[in-house]
C-alpha positions in Angstrom: 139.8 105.1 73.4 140.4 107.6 70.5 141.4 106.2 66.8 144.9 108.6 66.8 147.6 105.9 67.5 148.5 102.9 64.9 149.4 100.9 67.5 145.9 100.6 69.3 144.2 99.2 66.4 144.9 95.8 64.9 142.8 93.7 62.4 139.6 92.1 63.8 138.6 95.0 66.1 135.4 96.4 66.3 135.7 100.9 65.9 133.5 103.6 64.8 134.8 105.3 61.9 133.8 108.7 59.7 133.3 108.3 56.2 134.9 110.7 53.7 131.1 111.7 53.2 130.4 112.0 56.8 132.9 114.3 57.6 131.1 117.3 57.5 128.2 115.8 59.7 130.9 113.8 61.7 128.1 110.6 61.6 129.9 107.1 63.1 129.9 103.6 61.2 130.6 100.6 62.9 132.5 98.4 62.1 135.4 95.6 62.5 138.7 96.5 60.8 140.2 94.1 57.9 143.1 96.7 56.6 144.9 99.5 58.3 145.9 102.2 55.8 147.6 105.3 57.3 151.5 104.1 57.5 152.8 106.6 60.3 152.2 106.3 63.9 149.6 108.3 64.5 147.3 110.9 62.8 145.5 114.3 64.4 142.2 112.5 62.3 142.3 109.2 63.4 143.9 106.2 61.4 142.1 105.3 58.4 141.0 101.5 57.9 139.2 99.5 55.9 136.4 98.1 57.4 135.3 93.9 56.4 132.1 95.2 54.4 134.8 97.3 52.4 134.3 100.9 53.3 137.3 103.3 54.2 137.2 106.0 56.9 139.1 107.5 59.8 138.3 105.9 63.2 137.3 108.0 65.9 136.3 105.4 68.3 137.7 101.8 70.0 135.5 99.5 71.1 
């Protein structure tokens, strides 16, 4: 499941996610979500979170 929609992510799941400083080589972190940030709906990048460990990306992947 792709990281576009606000509404399949909630707090506590575990997602793959691109750094700001990955972007360019598009490498994955894993992680499990503590915040959502993006407000809207959905987002052509992926939703960005914050992960428990405290870094920020967009997620690209579900688990």
């Amino acid at each position: 499941m792709n990281g576009t929609e606000r509404k399949n992510i909630t707090p506590g799941i575990t997602v793959d996610i691109v750094l700001k400083k990955d972007q360019r080589t598009g490498q994955l972190t894993r992680g499990v979500v503590k915040d959502i940030l993006t407000n809207s709906p959905n987002h052509p990048h992926g939703i960005k979170v914050r992960l428990q460990d405290g870094q920020v990306g967009r997620v690209k992947l579900i688990h």
